[in-house]
C-alpha positions as MATLAB code, in Angstrom:
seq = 'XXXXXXXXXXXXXXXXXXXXXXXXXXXXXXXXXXXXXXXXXXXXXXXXXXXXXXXXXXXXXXXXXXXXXXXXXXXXXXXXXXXXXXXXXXXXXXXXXXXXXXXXXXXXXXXXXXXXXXXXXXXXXXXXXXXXXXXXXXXXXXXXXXXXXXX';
ca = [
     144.442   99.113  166.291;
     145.873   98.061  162.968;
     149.429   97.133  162.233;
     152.231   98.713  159.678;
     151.204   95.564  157.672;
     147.509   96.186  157.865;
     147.601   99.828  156.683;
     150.217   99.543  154.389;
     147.309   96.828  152.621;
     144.782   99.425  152.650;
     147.485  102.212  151.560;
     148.012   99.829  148.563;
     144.515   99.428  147.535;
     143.491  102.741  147.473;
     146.316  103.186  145.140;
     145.032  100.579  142.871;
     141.673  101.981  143.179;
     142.700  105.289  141.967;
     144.333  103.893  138.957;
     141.887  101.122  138.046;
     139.088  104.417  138.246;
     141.338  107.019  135.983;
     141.899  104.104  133.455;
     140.095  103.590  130.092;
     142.012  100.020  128.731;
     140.701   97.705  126.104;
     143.162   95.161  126.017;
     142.291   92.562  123.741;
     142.796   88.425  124.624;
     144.650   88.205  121.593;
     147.957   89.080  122.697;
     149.500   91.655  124.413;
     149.269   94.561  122.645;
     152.001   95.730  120.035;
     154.630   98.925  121.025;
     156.711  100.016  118.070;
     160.173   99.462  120.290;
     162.586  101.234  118.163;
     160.190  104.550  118.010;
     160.128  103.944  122.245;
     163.777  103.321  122.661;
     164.782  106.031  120.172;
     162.141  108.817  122.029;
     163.832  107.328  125.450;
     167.409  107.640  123.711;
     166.847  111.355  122.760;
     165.511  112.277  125.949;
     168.348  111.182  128.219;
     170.854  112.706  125.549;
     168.974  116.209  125.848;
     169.781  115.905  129.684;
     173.276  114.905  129.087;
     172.934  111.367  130.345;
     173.813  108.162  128.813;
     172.796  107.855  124.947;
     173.781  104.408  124.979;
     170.690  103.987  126.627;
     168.694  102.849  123.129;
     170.260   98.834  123.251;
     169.768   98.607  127.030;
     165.981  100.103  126.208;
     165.457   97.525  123.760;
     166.777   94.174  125.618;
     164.584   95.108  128.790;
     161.636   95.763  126.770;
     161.853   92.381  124.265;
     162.673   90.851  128.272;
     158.835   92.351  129.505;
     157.465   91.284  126.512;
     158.600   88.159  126.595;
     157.146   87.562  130.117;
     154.112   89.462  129.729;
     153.554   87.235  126.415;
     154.379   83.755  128.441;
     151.916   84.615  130.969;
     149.225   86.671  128.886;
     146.532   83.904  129.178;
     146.643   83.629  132.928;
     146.389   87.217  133.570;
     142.674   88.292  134.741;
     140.817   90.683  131.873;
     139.876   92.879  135.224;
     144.183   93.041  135.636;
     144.484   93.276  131.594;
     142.462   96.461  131.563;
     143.661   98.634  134.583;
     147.557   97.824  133.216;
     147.663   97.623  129.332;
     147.165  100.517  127.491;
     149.038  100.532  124.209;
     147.524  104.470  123.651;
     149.187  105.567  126.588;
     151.221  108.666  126.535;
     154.658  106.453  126.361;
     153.549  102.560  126.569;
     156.130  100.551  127.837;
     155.974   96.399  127.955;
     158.347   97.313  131.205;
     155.561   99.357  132.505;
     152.858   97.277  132.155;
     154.690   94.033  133.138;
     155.189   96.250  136.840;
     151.540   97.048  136.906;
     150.486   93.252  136.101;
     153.079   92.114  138.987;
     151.650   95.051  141.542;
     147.948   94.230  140.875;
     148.522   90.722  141.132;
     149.855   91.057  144.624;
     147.563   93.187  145.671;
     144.487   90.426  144.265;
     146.072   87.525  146.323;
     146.746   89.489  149.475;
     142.960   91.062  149.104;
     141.692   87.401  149.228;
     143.983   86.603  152.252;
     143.142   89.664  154.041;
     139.947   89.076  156.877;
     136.533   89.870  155.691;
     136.836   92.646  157.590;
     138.580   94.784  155.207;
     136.345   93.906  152.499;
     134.824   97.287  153.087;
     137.339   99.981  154.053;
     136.010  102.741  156.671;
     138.597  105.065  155.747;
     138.506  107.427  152.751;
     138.228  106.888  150.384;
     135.670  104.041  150.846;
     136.442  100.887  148.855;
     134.110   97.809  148.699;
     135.584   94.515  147.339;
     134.208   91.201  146.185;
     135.645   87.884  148.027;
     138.209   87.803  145.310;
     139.605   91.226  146.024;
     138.198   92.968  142.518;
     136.583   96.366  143.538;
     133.553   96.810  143.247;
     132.855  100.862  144.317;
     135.158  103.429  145.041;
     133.366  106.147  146.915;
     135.014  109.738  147.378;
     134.732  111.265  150.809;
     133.896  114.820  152.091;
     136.456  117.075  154.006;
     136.841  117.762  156.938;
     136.070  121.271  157.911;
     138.198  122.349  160.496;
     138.482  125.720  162.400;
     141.426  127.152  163.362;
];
């Protein structure tokens, strides 16, 4: 029988799975990749303002993105290419530094506590079915069928 704990680590990789399969990143080694701030604190600004919240929302916008970037930047060389790719994605619909420095945090957890969990969980059972390398990357994510169930 598994524990909360246990499930709750296979609940969490599936999520990853899903998003490291629906991604198409190149993020380059050179850097973390450049957002034009003012455009994305400006778009943010004028979207809470056309819902009647807070439009002093631009300089609180810019000080937590320059604070992601910042950290993202310190610890951009340590930060596996596999992790680079599923979270950085500068043509993304509305990139965010703030965004991607919560993705880079998330999938790093999840990495570590993949190599800590048993060997048994290197291949889930459940669907869908994930295989894993020792080091926690994925290595297939297979869909399964449904159920058919009479009623």
């Amino acid at each position: 029988m598994r524990t909360k704990a246990s499930i709750n680590t296979v609940a969490v990789a599936q999520i990853m799975a899903c998003l490291a399969c629906g991604s198409a990143i190149s993020a380059k080694d050179a850097g973390v990749p450049k957002i034009n701030l003012q455009q994305r604190c400006e778009d943010s600004r004028r979207a809470m303002a056309t819902l009647g919240l807070n439009t002093d929302s631009f300089d609180s916008c810019m000080k937590a993105e320059k604070d992601a970037l910042a950290k993202l930047s310190e610890a951009w060389n340590n930060i596996p290419q596999s992790i680079k790719s599923q979270c950085v994605d500068p043509r993304g619909f509305s990139p965010s530094y703030i965004e991607w420095q919560s993705c880079v945090e998330i999938a790093t957890q999840v990495s570590k506590q993949r190599v800590e969990t048993p060997t048994t969980f290197a291949k889930s059972k459940d669907c869908p079915i994930i295989e894993m390398k020792a080091d926690g990357s994925i290595v297939s994510v297979a869909a399964c069928q449904l159920r058919q169930y009479r009623m």
